[in-house]
C-alpha positions in Angstrom: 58.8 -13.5 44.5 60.9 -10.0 44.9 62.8 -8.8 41.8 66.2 -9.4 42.0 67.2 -6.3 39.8 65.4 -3.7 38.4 64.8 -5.0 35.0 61.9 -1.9 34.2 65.1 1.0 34.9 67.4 -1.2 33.2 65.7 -1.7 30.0 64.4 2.1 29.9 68.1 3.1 30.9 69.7 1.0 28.4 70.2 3.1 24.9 68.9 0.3 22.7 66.3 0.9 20.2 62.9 -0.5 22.4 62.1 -3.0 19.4 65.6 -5.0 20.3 64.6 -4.7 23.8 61.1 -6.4 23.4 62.7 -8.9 21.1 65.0 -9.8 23.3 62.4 -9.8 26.6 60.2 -11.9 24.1 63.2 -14.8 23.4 63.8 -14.8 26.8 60.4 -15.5 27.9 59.9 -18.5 25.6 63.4 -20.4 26.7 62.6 -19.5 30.9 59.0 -19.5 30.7 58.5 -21.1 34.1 61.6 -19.5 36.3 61.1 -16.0 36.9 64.7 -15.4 38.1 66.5 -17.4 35.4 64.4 -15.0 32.9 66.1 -12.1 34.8 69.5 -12.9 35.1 69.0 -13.7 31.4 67.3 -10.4 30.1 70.0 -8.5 32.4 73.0 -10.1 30.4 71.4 -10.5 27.1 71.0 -6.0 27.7 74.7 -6.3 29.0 75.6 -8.1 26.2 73.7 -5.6 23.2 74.6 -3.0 24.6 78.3 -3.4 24.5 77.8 -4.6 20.7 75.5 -1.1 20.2 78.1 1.2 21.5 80.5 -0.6 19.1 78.2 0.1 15.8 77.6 3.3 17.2 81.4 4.2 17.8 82.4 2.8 14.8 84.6 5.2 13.0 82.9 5.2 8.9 85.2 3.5 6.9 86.8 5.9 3.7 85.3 4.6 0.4 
């Protein structure tokens, strides 16, 4: 079966620590184990998804003590 997205390019691409990224790939893998394509459409929104939440933390102005 072809690759619907370019999951290798994505992950490397993505600015998340690579721990989160394996951790993810590794959750995802357990709940699709058997459909390929379901397993990328989920890894692709789960980066989606972290990645919006990362850039948050990171932006994150520090709060004044």
């Amino acid at each position: 079966m072809n690759k619907l997205f370019d999951l290798d390019e994505l992950m490397k691409n993505s600015g998340l620590p690579k721990a989160k990224v394996q951790a993810l790939m590794k959750e995802i893998r357990r709940e699709f184990p058997d459909d390929e394509m379901l397993r990328e459409l989920h890894m692709l929104r789960a980066i989606m998804h972290e990645k919006s939440l990362f850039k948050e933390q990171v932006a994150a102005p520090a709060r004044a003590t």
